[in-house]
C-alpha positions as CSV (number, residue, x, y, z in Angstrom):
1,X,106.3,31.3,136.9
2,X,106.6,31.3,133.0
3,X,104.5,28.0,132.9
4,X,101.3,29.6,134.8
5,X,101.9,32.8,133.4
6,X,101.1,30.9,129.8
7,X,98.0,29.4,131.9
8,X,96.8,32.4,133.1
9,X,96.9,33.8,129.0
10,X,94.9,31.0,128.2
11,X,92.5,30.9,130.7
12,X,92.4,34.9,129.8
13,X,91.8,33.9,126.4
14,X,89.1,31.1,126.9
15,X,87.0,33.9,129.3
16,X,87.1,36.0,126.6
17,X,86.0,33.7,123.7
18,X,88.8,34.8,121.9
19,X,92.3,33.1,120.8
20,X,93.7,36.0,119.6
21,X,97.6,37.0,120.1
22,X,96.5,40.5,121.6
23,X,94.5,38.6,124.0
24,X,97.3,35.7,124.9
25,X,99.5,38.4,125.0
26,X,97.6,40.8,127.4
27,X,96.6,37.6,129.3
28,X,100.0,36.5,129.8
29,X,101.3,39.9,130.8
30,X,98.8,40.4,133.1
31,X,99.1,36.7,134.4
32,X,103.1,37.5,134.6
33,X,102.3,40.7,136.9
34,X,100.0,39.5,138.9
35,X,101.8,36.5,140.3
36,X,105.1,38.3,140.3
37,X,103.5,40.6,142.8
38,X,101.6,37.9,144.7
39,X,105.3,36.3,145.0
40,X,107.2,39.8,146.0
41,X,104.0,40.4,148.7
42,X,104.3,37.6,150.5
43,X,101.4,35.7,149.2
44,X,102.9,32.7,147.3
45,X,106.4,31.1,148.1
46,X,109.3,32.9,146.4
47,X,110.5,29.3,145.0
48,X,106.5,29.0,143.3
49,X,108.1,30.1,139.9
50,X,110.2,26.7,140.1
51,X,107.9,24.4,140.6
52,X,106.9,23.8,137.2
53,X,106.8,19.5,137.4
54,X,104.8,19.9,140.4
55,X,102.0,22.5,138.9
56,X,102.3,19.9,136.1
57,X,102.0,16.7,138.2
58,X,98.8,19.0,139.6
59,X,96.9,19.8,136.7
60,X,97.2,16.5,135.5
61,X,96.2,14.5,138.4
62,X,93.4,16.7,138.3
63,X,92.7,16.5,134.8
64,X,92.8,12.7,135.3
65,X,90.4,13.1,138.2
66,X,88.0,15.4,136.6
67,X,87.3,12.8,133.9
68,X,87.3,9.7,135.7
69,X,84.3,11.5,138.6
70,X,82.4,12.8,135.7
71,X,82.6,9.3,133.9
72,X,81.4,7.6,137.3
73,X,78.6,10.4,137.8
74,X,77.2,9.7,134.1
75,X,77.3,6.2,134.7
76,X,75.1,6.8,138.1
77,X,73.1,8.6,136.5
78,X,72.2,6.8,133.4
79,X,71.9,3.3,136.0
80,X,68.1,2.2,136.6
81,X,69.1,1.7,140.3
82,X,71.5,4.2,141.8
83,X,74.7,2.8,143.5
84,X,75.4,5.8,145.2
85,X,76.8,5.3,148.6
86,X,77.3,8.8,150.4
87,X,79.3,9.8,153.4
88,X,80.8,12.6,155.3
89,X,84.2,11.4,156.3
90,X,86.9,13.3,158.2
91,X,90.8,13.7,156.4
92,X,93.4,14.5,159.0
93,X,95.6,17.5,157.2
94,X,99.6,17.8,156.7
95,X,99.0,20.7,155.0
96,X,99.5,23.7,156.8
97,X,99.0,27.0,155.4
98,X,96.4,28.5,154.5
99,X,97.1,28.8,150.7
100,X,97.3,25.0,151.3
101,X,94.1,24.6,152.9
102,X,92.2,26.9,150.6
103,X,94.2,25.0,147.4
104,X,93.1,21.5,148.5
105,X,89.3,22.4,149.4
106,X,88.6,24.2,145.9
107,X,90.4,20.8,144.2
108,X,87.9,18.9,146.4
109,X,85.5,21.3,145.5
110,X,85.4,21.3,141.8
111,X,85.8,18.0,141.3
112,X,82.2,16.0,141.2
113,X,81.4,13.4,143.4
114,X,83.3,15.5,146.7
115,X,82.8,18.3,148.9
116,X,84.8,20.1,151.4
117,X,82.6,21.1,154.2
118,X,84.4,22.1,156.7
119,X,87.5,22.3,158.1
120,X,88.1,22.2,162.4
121,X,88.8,25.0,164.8
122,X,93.0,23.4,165.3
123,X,92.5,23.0,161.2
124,X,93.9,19.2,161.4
125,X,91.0,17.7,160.2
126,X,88.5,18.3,156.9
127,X,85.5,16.8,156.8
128,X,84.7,16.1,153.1
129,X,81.4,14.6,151.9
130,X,82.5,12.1,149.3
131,X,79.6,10.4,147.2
132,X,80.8,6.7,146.2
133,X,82.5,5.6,149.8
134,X,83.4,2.5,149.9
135,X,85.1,2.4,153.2
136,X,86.1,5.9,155.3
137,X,90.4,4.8,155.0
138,X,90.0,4.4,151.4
139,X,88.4,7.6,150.5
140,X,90.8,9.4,153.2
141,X,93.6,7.9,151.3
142,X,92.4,8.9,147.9
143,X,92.6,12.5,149.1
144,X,95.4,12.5,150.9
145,X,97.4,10.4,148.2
146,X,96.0,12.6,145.6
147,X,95.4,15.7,146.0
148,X,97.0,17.0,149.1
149,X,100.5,15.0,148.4
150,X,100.2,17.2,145.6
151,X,99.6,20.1,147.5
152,X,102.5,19.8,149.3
153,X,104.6,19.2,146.8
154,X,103.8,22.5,145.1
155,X,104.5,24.6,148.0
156,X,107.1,22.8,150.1
């Protein structure tokens, strides 16, 4: 919990504009308190706090992914003839929870080239419109390799 705690301060800091230590401080403390009472209500798993590697292995792999969509998109869009190849395909879910559900669509979400449209009524299934598909199992394995194996590994 220490480890997002110092994320929260400098995520509290970067909003601001400001890198000072009353802001990383106040961002901390209010990052510290606010997940220390999304842990004691129920929210977030009680075992959250220890799953540093795993927030880690997250914000890494998303990190990673962040640069190589934007990368792809800039090449699109600086190419005389687009090689764009769109599609809506459907991703079968082991996630479970909510949380988990909500987690995996805003990392789909915010990272360029993907979005999470919709998930189904039994909430197995997320249909994701993916911009560069080359066939539907590959892109369904990139998101379930990626992202959600992630997922679950941060709250299981």
């Amino acid at each position: 919990m220490l480890f997002a705690a110092v994320l929260l301060a400098l995520s509290w800091a970067a909003l601001l504009g400001e890198f000072s230590l009353g802001n990383l401080v106040a961002g901390g403390g209010l990052g510290y308190v606010l997940l220390k009472g999304l842990t004691i209500g129920g929210v977030l798993p009680a075992s959250f706090h220890g799953k540093v590697r795993e927030a880690l292995s997250l914000a890494f792999f998303l990190a990673g992914q962040l640069i190589i969509a934007n990368l792809r998109m800039t090449v699109d869009v600086l190419r005389p003839r687009t090689r764009i190849a769109p599609g809506v395909i459907g991703v079968p879910l082991d996630v479970q929870s909510d949380v988990e559900i909500l987690l995996l669509a805003a990392l789909i979400n915010i990272t360029p080239g993907s979005v999470a449209l919709d998930v189904s009524d039994d909430r197995r299934t997320m249909f994701v419109h993916v911009m560069h598909v080359t066939t539907a199992d590959e892109a369904r394995a990139g998101i379930k390799n990626g992202f959600e194996q992630r997922v679950i590994q941060l709250f299981n």
